[in-house]
C-alpha positions in Angstrom: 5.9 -5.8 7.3 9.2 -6.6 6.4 11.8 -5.5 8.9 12.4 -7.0 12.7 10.4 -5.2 15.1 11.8 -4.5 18.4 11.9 -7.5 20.4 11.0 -7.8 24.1 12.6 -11.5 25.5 14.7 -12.4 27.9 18.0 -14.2 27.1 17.0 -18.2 25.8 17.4 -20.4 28.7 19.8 -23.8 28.5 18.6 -27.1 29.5 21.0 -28.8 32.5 23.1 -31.8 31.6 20.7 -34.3 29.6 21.3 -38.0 28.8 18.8 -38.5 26.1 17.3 -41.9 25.2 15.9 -42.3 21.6 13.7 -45.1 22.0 12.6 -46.9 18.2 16.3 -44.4 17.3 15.8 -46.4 13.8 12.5 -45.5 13.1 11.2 -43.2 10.4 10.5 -40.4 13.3 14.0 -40.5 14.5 15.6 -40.5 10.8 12.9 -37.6 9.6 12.8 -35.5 12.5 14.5 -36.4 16.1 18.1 -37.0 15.1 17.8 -33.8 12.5 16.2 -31.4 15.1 18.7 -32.7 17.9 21.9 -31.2 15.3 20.1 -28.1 15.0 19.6 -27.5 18.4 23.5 -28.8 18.6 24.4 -26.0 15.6 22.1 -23.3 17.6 23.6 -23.4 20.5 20.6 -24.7 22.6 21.3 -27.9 23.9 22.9 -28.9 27.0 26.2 -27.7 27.6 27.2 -31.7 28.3 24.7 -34.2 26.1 24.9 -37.6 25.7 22.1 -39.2 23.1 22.2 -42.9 23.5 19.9 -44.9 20.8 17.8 -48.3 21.4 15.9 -50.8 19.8 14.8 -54.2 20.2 18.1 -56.5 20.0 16.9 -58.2 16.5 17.5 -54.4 14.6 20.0 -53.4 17.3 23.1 -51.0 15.8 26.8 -50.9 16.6 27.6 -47.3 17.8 29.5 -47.0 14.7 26.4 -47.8 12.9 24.2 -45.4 14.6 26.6 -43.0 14.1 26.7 -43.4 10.1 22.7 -43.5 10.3 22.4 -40.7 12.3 25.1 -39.0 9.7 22.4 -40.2 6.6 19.3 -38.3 8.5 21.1 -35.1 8.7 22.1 -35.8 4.9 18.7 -36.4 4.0 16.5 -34.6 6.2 18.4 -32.0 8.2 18.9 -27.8 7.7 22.4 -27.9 7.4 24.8 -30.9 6.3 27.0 -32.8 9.2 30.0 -31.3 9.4 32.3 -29.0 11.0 32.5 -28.4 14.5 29.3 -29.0 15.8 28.9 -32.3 13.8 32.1 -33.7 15.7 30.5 -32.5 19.0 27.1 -34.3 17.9 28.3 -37.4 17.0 30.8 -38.0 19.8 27.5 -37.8 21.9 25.9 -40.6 20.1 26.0 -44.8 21.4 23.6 -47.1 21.0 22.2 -50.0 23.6 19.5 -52.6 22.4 17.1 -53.3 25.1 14.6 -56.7 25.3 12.0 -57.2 28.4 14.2 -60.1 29.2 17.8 -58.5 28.2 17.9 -55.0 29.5 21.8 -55.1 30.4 22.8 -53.1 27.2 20.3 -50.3 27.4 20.7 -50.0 31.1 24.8 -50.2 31.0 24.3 -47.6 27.8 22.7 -45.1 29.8 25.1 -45.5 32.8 28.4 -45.1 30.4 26.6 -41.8 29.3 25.8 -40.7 32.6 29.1 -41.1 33.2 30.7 -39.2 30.4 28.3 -36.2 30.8 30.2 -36.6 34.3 27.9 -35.1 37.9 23.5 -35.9 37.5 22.3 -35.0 34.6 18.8 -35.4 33.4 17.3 -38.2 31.7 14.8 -38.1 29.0 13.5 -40.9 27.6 12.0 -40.2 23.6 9.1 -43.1 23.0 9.4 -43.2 19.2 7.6 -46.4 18.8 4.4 -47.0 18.0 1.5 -46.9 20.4 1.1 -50.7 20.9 4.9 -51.0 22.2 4.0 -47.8 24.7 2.9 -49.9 27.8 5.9 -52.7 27.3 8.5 -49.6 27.2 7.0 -48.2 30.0 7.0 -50.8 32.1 10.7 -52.1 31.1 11.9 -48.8 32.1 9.7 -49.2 35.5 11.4 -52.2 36.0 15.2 -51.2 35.3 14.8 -48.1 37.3 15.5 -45.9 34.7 12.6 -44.4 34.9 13.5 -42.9 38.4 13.3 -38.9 38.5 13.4 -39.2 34.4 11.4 -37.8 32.4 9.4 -39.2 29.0 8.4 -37.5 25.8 5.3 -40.1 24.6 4.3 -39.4 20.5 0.1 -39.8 19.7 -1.5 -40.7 19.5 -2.7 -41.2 23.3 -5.3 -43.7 23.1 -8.0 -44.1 20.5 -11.1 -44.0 22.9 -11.9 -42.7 26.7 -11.4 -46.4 27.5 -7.8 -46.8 25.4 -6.7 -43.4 27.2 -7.6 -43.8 30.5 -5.7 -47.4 30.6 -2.6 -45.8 28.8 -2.7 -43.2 31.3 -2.9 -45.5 34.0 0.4 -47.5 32.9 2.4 -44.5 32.2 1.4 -43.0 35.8 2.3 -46.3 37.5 5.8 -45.2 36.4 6.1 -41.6 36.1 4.2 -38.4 38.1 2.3 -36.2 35.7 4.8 -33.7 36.1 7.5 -35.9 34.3 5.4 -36.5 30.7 4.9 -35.1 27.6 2.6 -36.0 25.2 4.2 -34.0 22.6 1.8 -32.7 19.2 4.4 -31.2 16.7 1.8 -29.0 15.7 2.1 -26.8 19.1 5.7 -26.8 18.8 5.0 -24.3 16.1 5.9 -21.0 16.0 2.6 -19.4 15.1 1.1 -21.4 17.6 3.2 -19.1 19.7 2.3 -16.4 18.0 -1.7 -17.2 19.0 -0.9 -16.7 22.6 1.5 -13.0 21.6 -1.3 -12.1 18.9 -4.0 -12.1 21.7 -2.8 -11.1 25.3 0.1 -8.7 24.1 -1.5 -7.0 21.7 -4.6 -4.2 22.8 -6.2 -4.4 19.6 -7.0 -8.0 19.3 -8.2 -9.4 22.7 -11.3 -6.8 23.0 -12.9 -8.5 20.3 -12.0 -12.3 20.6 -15.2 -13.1 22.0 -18.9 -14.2 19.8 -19.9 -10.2 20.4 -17.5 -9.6 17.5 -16.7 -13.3 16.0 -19.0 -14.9 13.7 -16.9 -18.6 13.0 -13.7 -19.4 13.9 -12.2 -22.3 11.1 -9.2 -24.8 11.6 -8.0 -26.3 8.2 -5.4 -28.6 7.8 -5.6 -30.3 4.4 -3.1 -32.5 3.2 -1.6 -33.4 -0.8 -0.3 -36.3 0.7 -2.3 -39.2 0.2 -1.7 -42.3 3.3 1.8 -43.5 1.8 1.6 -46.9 2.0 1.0 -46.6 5.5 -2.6 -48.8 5.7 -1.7 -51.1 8.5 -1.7 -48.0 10.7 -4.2 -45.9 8.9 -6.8 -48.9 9.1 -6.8 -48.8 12.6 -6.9 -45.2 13.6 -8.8 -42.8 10.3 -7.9 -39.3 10.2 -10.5 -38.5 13.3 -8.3 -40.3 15.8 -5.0 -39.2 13.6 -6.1 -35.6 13.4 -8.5 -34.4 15.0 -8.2 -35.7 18.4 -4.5 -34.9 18.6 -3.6 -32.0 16.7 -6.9 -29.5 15.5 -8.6 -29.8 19.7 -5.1 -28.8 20.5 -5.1 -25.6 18.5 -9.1 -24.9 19.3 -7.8 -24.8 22.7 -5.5 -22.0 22.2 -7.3 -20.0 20.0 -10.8 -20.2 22.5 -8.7 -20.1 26.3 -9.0 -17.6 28.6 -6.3 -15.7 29.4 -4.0 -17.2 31.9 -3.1 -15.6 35.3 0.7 -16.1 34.2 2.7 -17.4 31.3 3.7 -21.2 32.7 2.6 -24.5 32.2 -0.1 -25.0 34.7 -2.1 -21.7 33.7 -1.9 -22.6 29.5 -2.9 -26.1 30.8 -5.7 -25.4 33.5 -7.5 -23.0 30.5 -7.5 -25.0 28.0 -8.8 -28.1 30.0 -11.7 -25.4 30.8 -12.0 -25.0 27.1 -12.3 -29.2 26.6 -14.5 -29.4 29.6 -17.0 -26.1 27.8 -17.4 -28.4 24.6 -20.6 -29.8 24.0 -20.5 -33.5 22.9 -19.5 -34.2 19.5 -23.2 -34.4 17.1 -22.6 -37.0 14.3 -25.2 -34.9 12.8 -22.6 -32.3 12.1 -19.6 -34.7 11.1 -18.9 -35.3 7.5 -16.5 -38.3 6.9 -15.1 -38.2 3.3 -12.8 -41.3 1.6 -11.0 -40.6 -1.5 -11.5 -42.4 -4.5 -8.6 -45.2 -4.8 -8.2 -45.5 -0.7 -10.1 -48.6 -0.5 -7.5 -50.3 -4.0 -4.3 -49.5 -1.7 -2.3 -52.3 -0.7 -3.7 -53.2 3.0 -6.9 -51.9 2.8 -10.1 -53.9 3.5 -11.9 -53.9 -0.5 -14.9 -52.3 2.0 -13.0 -50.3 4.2 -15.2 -47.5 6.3 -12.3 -45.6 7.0 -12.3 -42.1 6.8 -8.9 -40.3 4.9 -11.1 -37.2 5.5 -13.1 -35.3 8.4 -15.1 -31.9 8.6 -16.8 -31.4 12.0 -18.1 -28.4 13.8 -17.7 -27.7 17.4 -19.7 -25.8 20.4 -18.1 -24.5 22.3 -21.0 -23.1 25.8 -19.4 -20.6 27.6 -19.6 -17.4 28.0 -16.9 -16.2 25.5 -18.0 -18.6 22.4 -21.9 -19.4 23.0 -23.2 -19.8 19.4 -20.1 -19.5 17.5 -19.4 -22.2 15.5 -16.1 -24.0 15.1 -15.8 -26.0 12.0 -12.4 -27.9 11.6 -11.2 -29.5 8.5 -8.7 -31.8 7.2 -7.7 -35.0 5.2 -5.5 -36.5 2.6 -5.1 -36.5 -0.9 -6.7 -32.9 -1.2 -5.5 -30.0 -3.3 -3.6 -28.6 -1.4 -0.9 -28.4 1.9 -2.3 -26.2 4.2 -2.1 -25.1 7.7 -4.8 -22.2 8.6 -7.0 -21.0 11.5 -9.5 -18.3 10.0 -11.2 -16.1 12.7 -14.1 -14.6 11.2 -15.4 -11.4 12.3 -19.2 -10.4 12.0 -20.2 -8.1 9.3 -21.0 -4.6 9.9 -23.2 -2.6 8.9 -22.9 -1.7 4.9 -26.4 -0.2 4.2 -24.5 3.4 3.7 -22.7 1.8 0.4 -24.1 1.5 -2.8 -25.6 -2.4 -3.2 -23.0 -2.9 -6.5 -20.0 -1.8 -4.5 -19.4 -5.3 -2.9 -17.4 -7.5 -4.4 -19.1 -10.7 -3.7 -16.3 -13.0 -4.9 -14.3 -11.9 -2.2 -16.9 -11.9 0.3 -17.9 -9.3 2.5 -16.2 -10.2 6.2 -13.0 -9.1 7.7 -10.8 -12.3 8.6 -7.8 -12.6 10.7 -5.6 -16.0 9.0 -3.1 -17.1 10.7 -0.9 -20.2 9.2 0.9 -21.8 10.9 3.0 -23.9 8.2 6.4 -23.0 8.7 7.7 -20.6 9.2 4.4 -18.9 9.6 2.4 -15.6 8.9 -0.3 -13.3 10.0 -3.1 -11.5 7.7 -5.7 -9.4 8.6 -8.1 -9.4 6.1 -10.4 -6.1 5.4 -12.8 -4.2 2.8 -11.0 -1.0 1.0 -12.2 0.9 -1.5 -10.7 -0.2 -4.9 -8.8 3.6 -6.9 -10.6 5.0 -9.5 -14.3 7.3 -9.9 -16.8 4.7 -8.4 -16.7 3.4 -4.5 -16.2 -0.4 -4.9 -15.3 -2.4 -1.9 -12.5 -4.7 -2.7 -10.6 -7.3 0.1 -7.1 -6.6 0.7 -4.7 -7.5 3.3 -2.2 -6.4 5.8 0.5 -9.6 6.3 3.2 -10.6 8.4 5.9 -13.2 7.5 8.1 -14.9 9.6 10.0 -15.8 6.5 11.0 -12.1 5.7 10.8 -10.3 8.9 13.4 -12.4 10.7 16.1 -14.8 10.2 15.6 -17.7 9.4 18.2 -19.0 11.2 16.2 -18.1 14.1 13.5 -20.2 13.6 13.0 -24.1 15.5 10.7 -26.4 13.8 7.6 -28.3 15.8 9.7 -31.1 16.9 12.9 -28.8 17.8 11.0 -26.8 19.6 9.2 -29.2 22.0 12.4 -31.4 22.7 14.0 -28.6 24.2 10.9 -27.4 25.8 11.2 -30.9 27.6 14.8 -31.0 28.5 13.8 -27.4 30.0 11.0 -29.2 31.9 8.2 -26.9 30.3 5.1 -28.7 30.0 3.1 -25.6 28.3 2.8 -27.0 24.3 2.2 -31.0 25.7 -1.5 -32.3 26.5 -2.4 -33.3 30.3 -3.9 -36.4 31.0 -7.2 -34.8 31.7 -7.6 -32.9 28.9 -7.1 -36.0 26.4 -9.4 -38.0 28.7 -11.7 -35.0 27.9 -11.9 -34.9 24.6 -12.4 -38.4 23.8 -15.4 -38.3 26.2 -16.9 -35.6 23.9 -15.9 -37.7 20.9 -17.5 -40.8 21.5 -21.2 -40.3 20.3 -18.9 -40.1 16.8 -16.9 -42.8 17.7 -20.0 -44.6 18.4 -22.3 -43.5 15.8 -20.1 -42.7 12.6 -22.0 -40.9 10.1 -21.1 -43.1 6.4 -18.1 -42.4 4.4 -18.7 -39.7 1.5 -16.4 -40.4 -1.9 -14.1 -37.7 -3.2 -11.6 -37.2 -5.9 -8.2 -36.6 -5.4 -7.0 -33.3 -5.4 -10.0 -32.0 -4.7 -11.5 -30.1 -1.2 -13.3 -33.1 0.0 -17.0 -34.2 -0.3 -19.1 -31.6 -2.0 -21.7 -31.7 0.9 -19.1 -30.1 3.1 -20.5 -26.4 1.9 -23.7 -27.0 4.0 -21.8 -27.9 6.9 -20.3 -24.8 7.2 -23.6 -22.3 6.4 -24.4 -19.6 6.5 -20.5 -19.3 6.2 -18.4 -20.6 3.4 -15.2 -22.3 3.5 -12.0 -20.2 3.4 -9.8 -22.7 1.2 -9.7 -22.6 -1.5 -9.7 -18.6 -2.0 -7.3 -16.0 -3.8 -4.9 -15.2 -1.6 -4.1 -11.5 -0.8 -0.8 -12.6 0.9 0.2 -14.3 -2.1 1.1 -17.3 0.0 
């Protein structure tokens, strides 16, 4: 598939008039991804039609708005799609200023966000970005509480949310002390993608697909985001939180609960949300039993780690999920660092028919036997539907092929909004649909705590490998789908 297909949208909506507040705006976040995905949306066409994006930190690393300017300037260099320049660069960075804010000297963040106000001219929006990390949530919070900045604003809060039923439940306390339900998001880059998307247009749009998403035609359904990477010197934060909490929690649940929802009534916020807390609230508690917890080799020699560290840099779990729709079919999610490869995968398996009517030598074992439907959602994303052909020549031999779609070659590029673009418009538009609620994060570290409570020990592993070699018996009778030859040559 390598032509545009014809498209059925309406035209892209703009955001009303936005003063947007970069909190931690030095931070790796805001240099990587924030201040590069705000020019693209800038180049695109997509933000406000009046913007102001004022930056803050703590007064000791407070900037000049000169000198947020230049290091805004340096992300885009570094990090960003296109360089800063022309006429949208001038338009971007006569938006930026900067005001350092202190719980006991909140004059130059408050008078910041007043001077913007004012230049945007009329009452625009404010949306405040908390890109800090998880121990400065509360004190942010509660500063802007106590300025009254907060008032009718809106907040974008990064994971992770909470490391524990307790840890949530007291976060979400302080952040709904200060602002209704309807004014956060807990934003997961991973469901700003845009075959995340493509989940919900895959299933409910197209007739094909939805008849058999269910455990009559399903055998496994397998989430897999491995990592090269390995934790990149970042131990003081790793220590504390393991890929479980890093991962799992916050990023693989989120994409379970797409892929196993029911179909909403409508396409908004409130119906995504409502099924996939019935999803969170239909998974059985987490069995230790069937966690495998893998360290690589060299994790517990990196500078910051305890010399007996139980952390895990890798997790492979399965899930039960008892309803209806997914009684008995497994789940098994996957990810860590420092394996072989990048990845970003969810495999639906379908059962195996019937082959008895083919000779016993016709199957290709190496391949395997089922029919698979991969859909990564790396960007910029694809689609395969894996299935048995018969291979030319005199003999009938089954061999696997595969029918693919690529975002990459089917439409611009151009087109195309990373994770982080994506959702930051999403929340200037005030669409909650790709941000967790408070009750479904509440729900799913209840069903993680008999892990949380009873970790199963750490298995060793080599980097650049797939992980612990008992991980194989975790997913039997099935069989992990990475590594594999790929037929969409991806």
């Amino acid at each position: 598939m390598s032509t545009p297909g014809t498209t059925w949208s309406a035209a892209a909506p703009r955001p009303d008039d936005h003063v947007l507040v970069l909190v931690g705006a030095t931070g790796d976040l805001a240099r990587r991804k924030l201040l590069p995905g705000l020019f693209h949306l800038t180049r695109a066409g997509l933000m406000p039609e009046h913007f102001r994006i004022v930056g803050t930190t703590p007064a000791a690393s407070a900037l000049t708005d000169e000198q947020f300017i230049a290091h805004a300037r340096q992300a885009v260099v570094e990090f960003g799609r296109a360089q800063p320049t022309g006429a949208a660069w001038q338009q971007f960075e006569s938006a930026l200023s900067f005001g350092a804010a202190d719980p006991g000297a909140t004059e130059p963040l408050v008078e910041a966000v007043r001077a913007a106000e004012r230049a945007v001219g009329g009452t625009p929006r404010r949306l405040f970005h908390l890109a800090v990390p998880p121990v400065a949530f509360a004190s942010v919070i509660e500063l802007l509480g106590a300025t009254g900045l907060a008032r009718d604003a809106r907040v974008i809060v990064e994971k992770p949310f909470g490391s524990d039923l307790e840890s949530a439940r007291a976060l979400n306390a302080t952040i709904h002390a200060v602002f209704d339900e309807s004014r956060v998001f807990r934003i997961d880059h991973f469901l700003g993608k845009e075959a995340v998307d493509n989940i919900l247009a895959l299933r409910f749009a197209n007739g094909f697909f939805e008849p058999v998403w269910n455990r009559e035609h399903i055998s496994h359904v397998q989430i897999d985001v491995p990592e090269e990477i390995d934790i990149q010197g970042r131990a003081q934060f790793f220590e504390g939180t393991g890929t479980f909490r890093d991962m799992v929690v916050t990023h693989l649940f989120q994409l379970l609960g797409f892929v196993a929802m029911e179909p909403p009534v409508v396409l908004d916020a409130q119906s995504l949300r409502d099924e996939q807390a019935k999803v969170f609230r239909s998974m059985r508690p987490l069995d230790p039993a069937q966690v495998i917890r893998g360290q690589y080799q060299g994790y517990r020699a990196e500078r910051g780690v305890d010399p007996a560290s139980d952390t895990e840099t890798f997790v492979a779990l399965r899930v039960s999920i008892e309803n209806w729709r997914w009684a008995g079919v497994p789940f098994q999610l996957r990810t860590g660092k420092a394996l072989a490869e990048s990845r970003h995968r969810v495999t639906i398996g379908l059962r195996v028919p019937v082959l008895q009517m083919f000779p016993l030598d016709a199957l290709d074992a190496g391949e395997g036997r089922g029919n698979m439907l991969v859909i990564d959602f790396a960007d910029p994303g694809s689609l395969t539907a894996r299935l048995l052909v018969k291979e030319p020549g005199s003999t009938m031999r089954l061999v696997q092929a595969g029918m693919s779609f690529q975002y990459g070659t089917s439409f611009a590029s151009e087109n195309s909004l990373e994770g982080y673009e994506h959702l930051l418009l999403e929340a200037m538009l005030g669409n909650q649909s790709f941000f967790t609620r408070s009750d479904g994060i509440e729900r799913l570290w209840e069903v993680s705590a008999p892990l949380l409570e009873e970790p199963p020990p750490v298995h060793f592993y080599a980097p650049g490998s797939w992980g612990p070699d008992s991980i194989g018996e975790l997913a039997t009778p099935h069989r992990w789908h990475l590594p594999e030859h790929r037929i969409d040559g991806s």
